[in-house]
VEXVEXNU-285122 format. One record per atom (N, C-alpha, C): z, x negated, y negated; residue in one letter. Coordinates in steps of 0.02 Angstrom, whole numbers, padded with zeros to 5 digits, always signed. Layout:
<sites>
ZXYa;...
</sites>
This chain:
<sites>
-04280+03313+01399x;-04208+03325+01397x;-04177+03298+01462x;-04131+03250+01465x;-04110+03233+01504x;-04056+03285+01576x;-04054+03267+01622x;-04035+03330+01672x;-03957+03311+01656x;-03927+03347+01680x;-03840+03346+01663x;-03817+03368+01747x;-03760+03315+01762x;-03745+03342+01822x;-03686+03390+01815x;-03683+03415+01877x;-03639+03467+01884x;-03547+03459+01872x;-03549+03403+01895x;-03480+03377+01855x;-03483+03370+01785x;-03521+03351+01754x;-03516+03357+01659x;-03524+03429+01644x;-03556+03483+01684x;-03562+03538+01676x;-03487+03562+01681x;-03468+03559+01718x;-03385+03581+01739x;-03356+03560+01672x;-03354+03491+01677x;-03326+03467+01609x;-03308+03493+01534x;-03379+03498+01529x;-03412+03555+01464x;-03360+03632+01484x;-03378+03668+01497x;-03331+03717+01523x;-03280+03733+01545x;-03231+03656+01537x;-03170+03673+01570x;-03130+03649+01497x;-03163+03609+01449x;-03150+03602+01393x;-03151+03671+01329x;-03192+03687+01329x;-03217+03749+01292x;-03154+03800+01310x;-03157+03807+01390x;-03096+03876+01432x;-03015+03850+01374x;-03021+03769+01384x;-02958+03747+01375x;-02939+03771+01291x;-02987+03761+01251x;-02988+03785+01163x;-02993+03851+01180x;-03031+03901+01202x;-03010+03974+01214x;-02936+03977+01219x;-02886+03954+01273x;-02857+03992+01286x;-02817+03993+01233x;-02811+03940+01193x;-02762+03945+01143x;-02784+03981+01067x;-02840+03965+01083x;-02880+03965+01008x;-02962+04014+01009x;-02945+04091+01049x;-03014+04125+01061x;-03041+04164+00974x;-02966+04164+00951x;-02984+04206+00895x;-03039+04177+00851x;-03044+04094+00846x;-03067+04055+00795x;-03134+04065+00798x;-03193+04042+00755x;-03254+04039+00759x;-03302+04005+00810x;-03352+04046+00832x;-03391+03983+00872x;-03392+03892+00831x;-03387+03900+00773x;-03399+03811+00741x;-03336+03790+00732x;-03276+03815+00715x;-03215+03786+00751x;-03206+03768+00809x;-03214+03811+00876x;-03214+03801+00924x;-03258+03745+00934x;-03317+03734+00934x;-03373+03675+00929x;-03332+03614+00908x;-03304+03617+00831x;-03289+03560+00800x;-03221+03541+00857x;-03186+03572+00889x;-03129+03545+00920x;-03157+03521+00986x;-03227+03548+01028x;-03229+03513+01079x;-03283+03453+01060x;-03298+03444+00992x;-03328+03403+00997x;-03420+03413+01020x;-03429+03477+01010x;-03503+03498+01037x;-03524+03525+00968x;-03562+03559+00969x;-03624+03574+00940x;-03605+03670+00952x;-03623+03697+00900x;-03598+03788+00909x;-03660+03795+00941x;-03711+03785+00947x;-03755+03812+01010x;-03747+03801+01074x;-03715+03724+01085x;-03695+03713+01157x;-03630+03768+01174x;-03583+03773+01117x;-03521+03812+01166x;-03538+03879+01164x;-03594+03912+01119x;-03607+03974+01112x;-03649+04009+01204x;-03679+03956+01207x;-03723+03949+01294x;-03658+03943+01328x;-03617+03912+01313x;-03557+03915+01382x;-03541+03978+01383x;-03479+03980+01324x;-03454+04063+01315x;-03516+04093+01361x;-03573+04114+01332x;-03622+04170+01368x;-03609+04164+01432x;-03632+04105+01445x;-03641+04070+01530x;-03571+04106+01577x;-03515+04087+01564x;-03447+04105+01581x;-03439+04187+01571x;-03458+04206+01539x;-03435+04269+01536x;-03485+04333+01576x;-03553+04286+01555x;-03601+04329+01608x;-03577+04319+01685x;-03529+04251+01715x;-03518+04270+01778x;-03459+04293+01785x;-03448+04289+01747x;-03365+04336+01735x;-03310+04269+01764x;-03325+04210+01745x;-03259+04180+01737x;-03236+04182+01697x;-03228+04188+01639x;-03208+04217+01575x;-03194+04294+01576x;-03152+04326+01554x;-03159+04410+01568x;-03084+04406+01493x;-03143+04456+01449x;-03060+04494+01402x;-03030+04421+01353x;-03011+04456+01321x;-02986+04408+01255x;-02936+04474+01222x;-02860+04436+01201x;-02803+04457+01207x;-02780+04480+01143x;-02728+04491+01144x;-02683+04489+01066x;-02605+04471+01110x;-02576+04418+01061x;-02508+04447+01064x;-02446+04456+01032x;-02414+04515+01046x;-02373+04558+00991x;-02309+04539+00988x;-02278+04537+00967x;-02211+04530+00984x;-02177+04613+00997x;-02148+04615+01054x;-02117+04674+01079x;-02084+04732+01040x;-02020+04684+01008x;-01991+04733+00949x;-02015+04760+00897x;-02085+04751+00861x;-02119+04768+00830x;-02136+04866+00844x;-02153+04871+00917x;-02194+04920+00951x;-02142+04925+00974x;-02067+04923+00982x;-02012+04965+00995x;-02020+04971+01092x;-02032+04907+01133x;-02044+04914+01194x;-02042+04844+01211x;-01996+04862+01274x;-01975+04782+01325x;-02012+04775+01346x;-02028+04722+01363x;-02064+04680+01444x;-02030+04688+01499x;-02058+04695+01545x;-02045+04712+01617x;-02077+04673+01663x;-02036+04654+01752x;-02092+04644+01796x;-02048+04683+01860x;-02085+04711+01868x;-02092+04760+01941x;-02110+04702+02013x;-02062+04687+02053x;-02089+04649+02103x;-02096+04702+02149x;-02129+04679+02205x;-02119+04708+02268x;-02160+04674+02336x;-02123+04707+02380x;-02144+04670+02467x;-02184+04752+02495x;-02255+04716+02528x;-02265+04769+02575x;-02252+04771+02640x;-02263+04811+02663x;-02255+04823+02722x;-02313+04801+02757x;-02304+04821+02849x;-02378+04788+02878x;-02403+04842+02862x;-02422+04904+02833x;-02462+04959+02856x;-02516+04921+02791x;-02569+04944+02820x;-02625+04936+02773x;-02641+04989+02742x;-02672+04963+02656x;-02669+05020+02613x;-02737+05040+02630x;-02743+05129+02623x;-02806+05144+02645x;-02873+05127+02569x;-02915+05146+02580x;-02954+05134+02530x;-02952+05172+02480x;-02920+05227+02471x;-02908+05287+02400x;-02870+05243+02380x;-02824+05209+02381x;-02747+05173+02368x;-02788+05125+02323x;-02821+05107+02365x;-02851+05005+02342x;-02895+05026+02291x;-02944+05090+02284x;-02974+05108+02223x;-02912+05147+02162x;-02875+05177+02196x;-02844+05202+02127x;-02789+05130+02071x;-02767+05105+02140x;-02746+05018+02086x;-02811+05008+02050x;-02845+04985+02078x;-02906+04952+02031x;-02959+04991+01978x;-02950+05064+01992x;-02992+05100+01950x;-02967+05109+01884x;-02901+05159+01907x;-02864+05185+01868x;-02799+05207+01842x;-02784+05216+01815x;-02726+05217+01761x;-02647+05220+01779x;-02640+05174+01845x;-02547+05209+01857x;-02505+05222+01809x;-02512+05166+01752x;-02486+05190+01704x;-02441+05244+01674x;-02499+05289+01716x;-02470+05371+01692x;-02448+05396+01753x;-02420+05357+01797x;-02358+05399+01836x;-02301+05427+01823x;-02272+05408+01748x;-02238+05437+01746x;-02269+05459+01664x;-02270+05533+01675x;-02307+05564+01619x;-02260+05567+01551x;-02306+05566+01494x;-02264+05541+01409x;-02229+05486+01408x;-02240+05425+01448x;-02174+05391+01443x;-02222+05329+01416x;-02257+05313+01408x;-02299+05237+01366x;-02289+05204+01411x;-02297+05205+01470x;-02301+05116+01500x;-02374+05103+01485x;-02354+05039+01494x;-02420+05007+01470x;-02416+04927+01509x;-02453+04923+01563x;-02472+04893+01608x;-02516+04828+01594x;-02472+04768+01581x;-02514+04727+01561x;-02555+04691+01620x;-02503+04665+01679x;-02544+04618+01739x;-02528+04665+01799x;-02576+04662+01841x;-02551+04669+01930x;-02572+04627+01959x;-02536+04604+01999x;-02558+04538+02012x;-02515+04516+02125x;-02571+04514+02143x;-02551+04508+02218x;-02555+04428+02235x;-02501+04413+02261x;-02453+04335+02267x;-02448+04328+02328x;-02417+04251+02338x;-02378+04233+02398x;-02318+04220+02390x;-02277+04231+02432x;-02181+04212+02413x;-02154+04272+02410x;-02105+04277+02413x;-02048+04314+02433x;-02074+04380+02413x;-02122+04410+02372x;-02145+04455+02367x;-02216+04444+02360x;-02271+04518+02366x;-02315+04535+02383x;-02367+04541+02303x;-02336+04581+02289x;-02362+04625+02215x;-02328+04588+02159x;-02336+04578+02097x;-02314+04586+02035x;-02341+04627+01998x;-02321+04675+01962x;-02310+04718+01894x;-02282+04696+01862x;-02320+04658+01771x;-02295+04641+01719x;-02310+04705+01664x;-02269+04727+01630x;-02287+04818+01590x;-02213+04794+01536x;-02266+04850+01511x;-02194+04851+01429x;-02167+04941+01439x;-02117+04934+01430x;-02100+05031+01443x;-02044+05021+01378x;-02020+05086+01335x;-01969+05088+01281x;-01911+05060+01302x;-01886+05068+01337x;-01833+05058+01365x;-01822+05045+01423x;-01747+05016+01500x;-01759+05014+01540x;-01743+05104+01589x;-01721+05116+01547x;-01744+05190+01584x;-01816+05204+01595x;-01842+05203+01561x;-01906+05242+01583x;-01950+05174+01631x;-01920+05118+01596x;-01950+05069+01653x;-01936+05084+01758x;-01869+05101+01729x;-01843+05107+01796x;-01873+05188+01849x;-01893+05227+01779x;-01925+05295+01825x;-02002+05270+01835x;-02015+05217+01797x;-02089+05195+01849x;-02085+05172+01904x;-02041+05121+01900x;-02039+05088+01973x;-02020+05156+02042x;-01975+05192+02007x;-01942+05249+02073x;-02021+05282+02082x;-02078+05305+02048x;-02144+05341+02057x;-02171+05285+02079x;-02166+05221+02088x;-02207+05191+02107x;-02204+05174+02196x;-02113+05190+02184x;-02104+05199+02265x;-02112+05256+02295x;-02107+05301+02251x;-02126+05361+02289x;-02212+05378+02323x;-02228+05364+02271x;-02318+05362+02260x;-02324+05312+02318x;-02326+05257+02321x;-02329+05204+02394x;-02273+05194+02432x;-02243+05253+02454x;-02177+05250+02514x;-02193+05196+02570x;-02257+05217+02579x;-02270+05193+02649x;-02290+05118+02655x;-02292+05082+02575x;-02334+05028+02583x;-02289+04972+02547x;-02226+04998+02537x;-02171+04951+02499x;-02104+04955+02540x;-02082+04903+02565x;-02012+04884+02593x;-01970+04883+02550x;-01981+04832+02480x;-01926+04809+02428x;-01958+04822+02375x;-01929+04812+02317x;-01924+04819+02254x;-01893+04790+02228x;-01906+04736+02143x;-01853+04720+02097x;-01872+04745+02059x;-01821+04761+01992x;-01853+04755+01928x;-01826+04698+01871x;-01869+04678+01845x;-01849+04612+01815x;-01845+04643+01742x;-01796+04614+01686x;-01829+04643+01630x;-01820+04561+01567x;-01887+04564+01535x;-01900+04494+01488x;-01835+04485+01448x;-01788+04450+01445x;-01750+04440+01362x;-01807+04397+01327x;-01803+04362+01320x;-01847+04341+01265x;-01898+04283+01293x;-01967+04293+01264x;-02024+04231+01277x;-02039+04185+01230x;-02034+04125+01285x;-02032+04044+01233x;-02098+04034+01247x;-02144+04074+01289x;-02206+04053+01272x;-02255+04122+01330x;-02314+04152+01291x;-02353+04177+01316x;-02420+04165+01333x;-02453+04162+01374x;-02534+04152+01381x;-02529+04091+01338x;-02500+04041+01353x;-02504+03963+01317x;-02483+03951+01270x;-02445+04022+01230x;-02430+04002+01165x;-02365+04017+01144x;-02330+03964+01108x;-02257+03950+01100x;-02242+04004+01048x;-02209+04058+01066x;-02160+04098+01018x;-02149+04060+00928x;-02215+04089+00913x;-02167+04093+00832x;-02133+04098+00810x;-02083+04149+00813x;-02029+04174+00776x;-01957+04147+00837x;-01974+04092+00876x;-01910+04054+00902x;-01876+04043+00851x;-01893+03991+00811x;-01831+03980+00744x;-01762+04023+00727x;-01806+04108+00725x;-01743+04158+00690x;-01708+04178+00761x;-01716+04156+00801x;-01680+04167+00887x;-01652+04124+00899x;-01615+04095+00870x;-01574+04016+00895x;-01499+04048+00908x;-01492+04113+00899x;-01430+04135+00921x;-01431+04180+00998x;-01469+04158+01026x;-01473+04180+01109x;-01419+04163+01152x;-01389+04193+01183x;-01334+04160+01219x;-01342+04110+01274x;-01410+04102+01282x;-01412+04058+01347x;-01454+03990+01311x;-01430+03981+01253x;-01437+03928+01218x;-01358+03880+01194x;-01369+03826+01225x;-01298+03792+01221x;-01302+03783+01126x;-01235+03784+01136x;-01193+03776+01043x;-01234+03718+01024x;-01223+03659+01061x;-01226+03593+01017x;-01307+03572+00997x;-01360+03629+01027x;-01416+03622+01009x;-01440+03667+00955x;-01400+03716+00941x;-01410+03776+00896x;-01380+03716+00823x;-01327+03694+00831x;-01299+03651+00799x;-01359+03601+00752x;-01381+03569+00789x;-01433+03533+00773x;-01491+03535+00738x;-01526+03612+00778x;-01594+03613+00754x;-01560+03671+00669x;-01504+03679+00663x;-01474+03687+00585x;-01475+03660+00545x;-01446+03581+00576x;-01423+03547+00516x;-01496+03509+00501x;-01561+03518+00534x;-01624+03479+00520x;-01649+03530+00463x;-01623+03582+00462x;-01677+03619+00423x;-01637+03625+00360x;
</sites>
């Protein structure tokens, strides 16, 4: 068997990642037939990738109004104080979620950045009330470790985790869509 270098290795695996991201639901031999391999070769990647955890989790996604709950993003800036280590395990362990008790948030990303802010929180909550009593527990809960705060809230997504909004078509009445293009994609259909 011939040796394979580490660049075709990359290769192999950056191809496979690329059909995941759009396409994890499909079969190992779909997946195969689109990169062009063999379902035993991408079945050894998948393993390979996921045993080192570059790969982690495989998704769904919903459309919001369905489940009666917005999208949200929570920014924020810290401060210099450093978070102690209960802090840095309770983000990563467990459930903030439930800071504010009965209220469904549901916490999709946290995610620590560079630029004008520190933190991102992406979460779906019913409404922006109860969105907005997370963020106030979230300042309360880390007084000491947050300067600022935004809260952002989604109107609508033209595309998630790589994939273009289905149901755009019946949304062509958005206001931040000019007339003469709403116009158009009418008279095609």
């Amino acid at each position: 068997m011939p040796k394979v270098s580490k660049e075709q290795v990359l290769q192999d695996e950056t191809k496979v990642i690329n059909i995941l991201r759009t396409h994890a639901k499909e079969s190992i031999d779909t997946i195969a037939k689109r990169c062009r391999f063999s379902p035993q070769k991408v079945s050894r990647i998948i393993a390979k990738l996921e045993r080192e955890k570059r790969i982690w989790g495989y998704s769904v996604i919903v459309e919001d109004e369905y489940f009666e709950l917005r999208h949200y993003y929570f920014l924020c800036k810290r401060t210099r104080t450093l978070l102690p280590q209960n802090l840095i395990d309770e983000v990563l362990n467990t459930r903030i979620d439930d800071l504010v008790p009965r209220s469904n948030i549901i916490i999709e990303n946290i995610e620590y950045v560079n630029g004008p802010c520190d933190g991102v929180f992406s979460f779906w909550a019913k409404d922006v009330t109860t969105a907005k009593r997370f963020v106030e527990q979230m300042n309360v809960h880390f007084h000491q470790y947050i300067t600022d705060c935004s809260l952002l809230e989604s109107v609508y997504s033209v595309r998630r985790q790589g994939h273009r909004n289905p149901n755009i078509q019946q949304n062509l009445n958005l206001p931040f869509i000019d007339e003469s293009v709403r116009l158009k994609k009418v008279s095609k259909d």
